[in-house]
N, C-alpha and C positions, 0 to 999 in steps of 0.2 A: 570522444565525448566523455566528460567526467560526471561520477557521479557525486551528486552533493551527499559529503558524511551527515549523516542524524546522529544526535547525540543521545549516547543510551539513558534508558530508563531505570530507575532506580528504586527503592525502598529503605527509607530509612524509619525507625519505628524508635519512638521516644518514651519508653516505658519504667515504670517502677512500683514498687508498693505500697511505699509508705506517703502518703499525704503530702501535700505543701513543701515540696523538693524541685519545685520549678517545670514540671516537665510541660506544662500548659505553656511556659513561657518561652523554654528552650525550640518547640516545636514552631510556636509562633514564629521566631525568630527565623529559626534556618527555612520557614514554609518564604517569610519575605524575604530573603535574602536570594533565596532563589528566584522567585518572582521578577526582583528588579534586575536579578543575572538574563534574564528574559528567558528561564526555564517557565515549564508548566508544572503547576504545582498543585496537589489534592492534599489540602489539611482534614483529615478526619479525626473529629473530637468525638473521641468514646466514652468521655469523663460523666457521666451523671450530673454532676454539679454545671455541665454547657460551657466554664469559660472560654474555652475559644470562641466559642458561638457568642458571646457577651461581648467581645472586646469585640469580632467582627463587628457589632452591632453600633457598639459605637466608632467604630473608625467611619463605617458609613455616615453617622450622624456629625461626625466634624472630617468628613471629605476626604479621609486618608487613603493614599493609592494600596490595598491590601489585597492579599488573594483571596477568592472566593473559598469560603469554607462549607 
């Protein structure tokens, strides 16, 4: 009897210093990319300012398949 491989878990962390360098977007991206790889994904926005939390907000509101943040 085989056993089914799991695929490992990971951390990849999208950080920087300096303001408006994309990193809200960068993280966005690779959290959906992974998502529709049909991995599981935890996008945690630590930004102050919430955008991840904003764009979540609207992909709900025009129906887009995104991961839960």
């Amino acid at each position: 009897m085989s056993k089914k491989r799991r695929k490992p878990y990971f951390t990849i962390a999208v950080v920087g210093l300096k303001g408006g360098i994309g990193k809200s977007l960068i993280a966005t991206l690779l959290a959906c990319g992974f998502h529709r790889a049909k991995r599981k994904v935890l996008l945690v926005d630590a930004d102050v300012q919430g955008t991840v939390r904003t764009w979540r907000a609207q992909a709900i509101a025009n129906v887009f398949d995104t991961p839960l943040v």
